[in-house]
Each structure stands twice: as C-alpha cells, then as structure tokens.
C-alpha positions in Angstrom: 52.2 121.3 125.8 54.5 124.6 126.6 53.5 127.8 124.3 55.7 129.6 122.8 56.0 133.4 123.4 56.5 134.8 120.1 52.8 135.6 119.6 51.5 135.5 123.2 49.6 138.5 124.7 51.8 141.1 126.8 49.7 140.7 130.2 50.0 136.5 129.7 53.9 136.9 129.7 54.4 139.1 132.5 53.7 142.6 131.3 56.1 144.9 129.8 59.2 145.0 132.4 59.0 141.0 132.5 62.1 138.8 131.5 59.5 137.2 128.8 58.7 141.2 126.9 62.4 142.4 126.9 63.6 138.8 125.5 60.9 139.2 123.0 61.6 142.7 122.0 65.3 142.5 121.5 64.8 139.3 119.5 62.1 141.7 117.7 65.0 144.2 117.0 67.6 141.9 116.0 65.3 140.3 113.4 64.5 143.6 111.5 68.2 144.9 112.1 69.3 141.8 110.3 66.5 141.9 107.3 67.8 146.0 107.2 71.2 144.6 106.6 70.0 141.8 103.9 68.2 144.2 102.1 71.5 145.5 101.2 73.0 149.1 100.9 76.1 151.3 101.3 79.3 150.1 102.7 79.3 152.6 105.1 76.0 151.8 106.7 76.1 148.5 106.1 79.5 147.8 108.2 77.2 150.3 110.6 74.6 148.4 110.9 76.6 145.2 111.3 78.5 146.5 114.2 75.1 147.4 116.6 73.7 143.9 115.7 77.2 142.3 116.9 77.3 144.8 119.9 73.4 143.7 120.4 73.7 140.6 120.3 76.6 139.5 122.5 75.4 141.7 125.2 71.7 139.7 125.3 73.6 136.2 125.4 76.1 137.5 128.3 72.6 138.2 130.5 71.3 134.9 129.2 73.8 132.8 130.3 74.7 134.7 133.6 71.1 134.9 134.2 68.2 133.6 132.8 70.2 129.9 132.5 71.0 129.3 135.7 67.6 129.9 137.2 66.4 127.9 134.0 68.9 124.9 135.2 67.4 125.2 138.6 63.8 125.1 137.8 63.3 122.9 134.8 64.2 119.0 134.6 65.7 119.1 131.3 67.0 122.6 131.9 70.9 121.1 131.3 70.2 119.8 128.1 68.2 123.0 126.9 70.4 125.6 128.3 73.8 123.6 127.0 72.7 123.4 123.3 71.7 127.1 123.4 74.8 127.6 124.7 76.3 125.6 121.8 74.4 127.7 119.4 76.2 130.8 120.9 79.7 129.4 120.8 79.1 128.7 117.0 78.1 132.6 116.5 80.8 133.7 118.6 83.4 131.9 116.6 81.6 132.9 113.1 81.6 136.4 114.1 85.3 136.8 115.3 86.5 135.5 111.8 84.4 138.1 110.1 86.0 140.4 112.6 89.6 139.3 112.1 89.2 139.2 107.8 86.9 142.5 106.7 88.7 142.4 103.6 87.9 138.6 102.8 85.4 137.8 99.7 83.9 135.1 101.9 82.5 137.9 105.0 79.3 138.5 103.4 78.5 134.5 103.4 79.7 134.5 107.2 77.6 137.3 107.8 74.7 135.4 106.3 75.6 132.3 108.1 75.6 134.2 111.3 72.5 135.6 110.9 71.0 131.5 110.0 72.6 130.5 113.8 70.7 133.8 115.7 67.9 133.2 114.0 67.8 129.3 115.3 68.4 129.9 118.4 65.6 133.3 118.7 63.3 130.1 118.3 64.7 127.9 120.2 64.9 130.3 123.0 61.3 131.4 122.6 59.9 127.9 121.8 61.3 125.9 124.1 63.7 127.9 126.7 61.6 130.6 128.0 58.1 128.9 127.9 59.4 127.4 130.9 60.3 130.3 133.0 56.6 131.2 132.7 56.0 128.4 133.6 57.6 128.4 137.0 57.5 132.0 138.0 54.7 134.5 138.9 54.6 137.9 137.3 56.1 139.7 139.9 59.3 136.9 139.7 59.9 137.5 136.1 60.0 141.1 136.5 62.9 140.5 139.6 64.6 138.4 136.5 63.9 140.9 133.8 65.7 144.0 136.2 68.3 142.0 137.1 69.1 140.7 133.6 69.0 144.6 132.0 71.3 145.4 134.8 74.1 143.0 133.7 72.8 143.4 129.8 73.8 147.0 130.1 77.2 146.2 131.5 78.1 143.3 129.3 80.4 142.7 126.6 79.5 143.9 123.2 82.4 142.0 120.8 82.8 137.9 120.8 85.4 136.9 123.0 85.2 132.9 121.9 87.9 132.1 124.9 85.2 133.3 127.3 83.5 130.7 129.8 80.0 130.1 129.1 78.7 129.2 132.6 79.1 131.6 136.0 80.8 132.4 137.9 84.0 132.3 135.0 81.5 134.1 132.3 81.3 137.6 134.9 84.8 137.1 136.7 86.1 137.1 133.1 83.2 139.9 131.3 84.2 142.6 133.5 87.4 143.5 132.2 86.2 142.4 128.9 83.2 144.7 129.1 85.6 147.8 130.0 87.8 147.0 126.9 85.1 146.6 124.3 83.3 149.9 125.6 86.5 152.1 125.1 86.9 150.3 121.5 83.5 151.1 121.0 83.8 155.0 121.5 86.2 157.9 120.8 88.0 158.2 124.1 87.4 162.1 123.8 87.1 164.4 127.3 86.6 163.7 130.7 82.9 162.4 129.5 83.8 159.2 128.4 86.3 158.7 130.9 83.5 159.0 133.4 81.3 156.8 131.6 83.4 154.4 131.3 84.5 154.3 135.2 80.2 154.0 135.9 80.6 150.7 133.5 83.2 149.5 136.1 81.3 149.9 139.1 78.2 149.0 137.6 79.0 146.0 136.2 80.8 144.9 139.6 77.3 146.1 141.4 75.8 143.8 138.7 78.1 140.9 139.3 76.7 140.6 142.9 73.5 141.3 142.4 72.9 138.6 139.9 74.2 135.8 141.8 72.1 136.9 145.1 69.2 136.6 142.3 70.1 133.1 141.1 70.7 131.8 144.3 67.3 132.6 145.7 64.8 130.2 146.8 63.2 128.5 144.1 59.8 128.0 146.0 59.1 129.2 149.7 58.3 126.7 152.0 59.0 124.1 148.9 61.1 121.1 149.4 64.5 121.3 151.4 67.1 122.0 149.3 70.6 124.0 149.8 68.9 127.4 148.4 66.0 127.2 150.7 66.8 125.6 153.8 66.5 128.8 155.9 62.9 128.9 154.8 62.5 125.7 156.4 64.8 126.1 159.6 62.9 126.1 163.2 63.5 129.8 164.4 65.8 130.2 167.1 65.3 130.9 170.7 66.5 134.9 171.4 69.4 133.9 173.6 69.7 134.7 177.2 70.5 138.7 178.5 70.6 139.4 182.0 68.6 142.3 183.6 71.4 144.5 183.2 72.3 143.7 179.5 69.2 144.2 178.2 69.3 147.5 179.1 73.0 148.7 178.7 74.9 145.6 176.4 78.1 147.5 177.5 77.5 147.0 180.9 78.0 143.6 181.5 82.1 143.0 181.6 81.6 145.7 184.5 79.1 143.8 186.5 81.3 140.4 185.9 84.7 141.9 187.1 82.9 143.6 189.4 81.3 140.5 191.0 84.7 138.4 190.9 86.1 141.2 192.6 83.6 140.5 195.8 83.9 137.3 196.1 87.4 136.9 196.5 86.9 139.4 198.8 84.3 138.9 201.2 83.3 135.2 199.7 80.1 133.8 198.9 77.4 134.8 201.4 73.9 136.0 201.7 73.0 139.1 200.5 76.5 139.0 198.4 77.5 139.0 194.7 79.2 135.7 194.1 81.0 134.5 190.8 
C-alpha cells in the first residue's frame, strides 16, 4: 500500500532539499495562507493575501506539470491516468481563478474564492496521497533532490497569474510560459529604475536556462543498466572500438593531409617501389 507524505518523517522522504519536502512545505503554506484569508479581515489585506496565494500557486503547478509529471508518466504504470486528472483539477482552478480575476467587483468573488480554495485543497491530497508516494517510490534520495533543484529552478521562473489557454503538457507548457512568465512578473511589480529592469532580464535568461535544463532532467535514464528503452539505450550500447590513427596522427592530427599529398606526390613520381611512399 503507497504512504502518503503528509505526515511522514523528513529523512524517509528524502531530506529537506528533496522534491517530496519542498512539495510538502509549499502545500503547508498554501493551507495556512488560505485559513489566513477565511478567517477574514480588511479589504486591503485580504485582496493581498489573495494575490501571493494566486501567484503561489500557479507557479508550484507550472513545475508540477513541466517536471515532476513527466518523470511521474515515465515511472509509474498508471502515471497517465494520475497525472491527467491532477491536471484536470488545475484547469478547473485556473478557469475559477481568472473569472475572479476578470469580475473584482462581482458579489459572487468571495464564493469563487471559496470554491477555489475546495479544488487546491483536493488536489494537495491527491498529489500527496497518491501522486508523490510514487516518486519515492522509484527514486533514491539523491534522485529526488536532482528533481527537487530542477523543479525550484523552473518554480522560480514560472508564471504567477492563470493563463487557462496555456498547454498543460511540455514541451507547449515552457515554449508558451516564458513569455508568459516575463509578462506576469512586470504586472506583478512597479517597473521603477534600472533594478527591476535587470531583474526582470535574469527571469528571461533564467527561465530559458531552466527550459533546457528540465528537459535534459526528464529525459534521463529511468534505471541504469535497466531495460532497453529510447532513454537508456546508450547505457546499454557495446562501447566502440577507438578508431584507427596512424603513427603520425596520433601525435600531430594536423599532420596527416601533409603526409597524404605528400605520398601521392611520390608515386606519381618515382612509382611504387621499395623503400618508397606509395598511395
């Protein structure tokens, strides 16, 4: 039977820089941001508070899905069918939260709010009951801590508003979150001095650094030495013979068009004889 994480010791899951302790502590976050929120208060704060739990949470389910799902696809037999309802789930929050978005003057936005926070909620446990049980599962410590790095990496770059027209899958989720990402971070500040300007030029490159580095992670082997498959078939392939260098080219490469023009040169010459170069 697969454990969940919620309540598992720190060392069991990985330790702290694992994929297993930074899902757990954002979803940790999220829940007492949102009990902050129910527990009512100013406007001001309120709308405040509202805004880093939006920001929060569409940056964790970027990473998610151009992460932790692929490699959960690749590793798990029923991975499709987990990973696409979860998926669903975040469609359904990402559509709930643009409509409180688009209407902050509508009597209604309070219910959606409330609604929205019922959906995060469901999927928190579905994610930690089911979902990430099974990347312990198949990973060593040292494996979930690659994952966990690469996944804050592309966290930190992500988009922070809902964008419901966005692909769920990669490679259209990060081809299209870039430019997303870069548009949602100048919204989110004060475009004020060369300091943001800079800032925002390092989420550019970093989230295009990102980008390849999380495909090279998702693509690795899943076992080495495991079964032949597309992703690990240079674990299994026969090393190659180094290939033939003659005398001269293994000590100066650069040498060796000389020697050849140089040898076609005497045998036209003087032909093929003893003691002669020949072609």
């Amino acid at each position: 039977m697969t454990l969940s994480i919620t309540h598992r010791d720190p060392a069991a899951l990985g330790g702290d820089g694992s994929i297993l302790m930074r899902q757990r502590r954002d979803h940790a976050r999220l829940d007492t941001m949102m009990n902050r929120w129910l527990a009512g208060g100013p406007a001001d704060e309120l709308d405040a508070l509202w805004r880093d739990i939006v920001q929060l949470v569409f940056s964790h389910a970027f990473a998610e899905e151009t992460v932790l799902w692929p490699v959960l696809r690749r590793v798990a037999p029923d991975g499709e069918e987990l990973t696409g309802r979860v998926e669903e789930e975040h469609q359904a929050i990402n559509e709930l939260v643009a409509r409180v978005e688009k209407s902050p003057d509508d009597p209604r936005r309070a219910e959606w709010i409330r609604e929205a926070f019922t959906l995060i909620r469901q999927d928190i446990r579905d994610e930690e009951d089911e979902l990430l049980p099974l990347l312990r599962d198949a990973f060593d410590d040292r494996r979930l801590r690659r994952i966990g790095a690469a996944w804050e990496t592309v966290r930190a770059t992500a988009p922070t508003r809902p964008h419901p027209g966005v692909p769920r899958r990669p490679p259209g989720n990060a081809v299209r979150g870039v430019p997303l990402s870069l548009l949602d971070r100048l919204r989110d500040v004060a475009p004020v001095g060369g300091l943001t300007v800079r800032r925002v030029a390092f989420t550019a490159f970093a989230a295009a650094g990102a980008a390849v580095a999380v495909f090279r992670a998702v693509r690795a082997p899943r076992r080495p030495g495991g079964p032949l498959t597309p992703g690990n078939a240079a674990v299994h392939a026969a090393p190659k013979d180094p290939p033939h260098r003659s005398r001269s080219s293994a000590v100066r490469p650069w040498r060796e068009p000389l020697y050849a023009a140089s040898r076609r040169r005497r045998s036209r010459s003087v032909g093929c004889r003893p003691g002669r170069w020949c072609a």
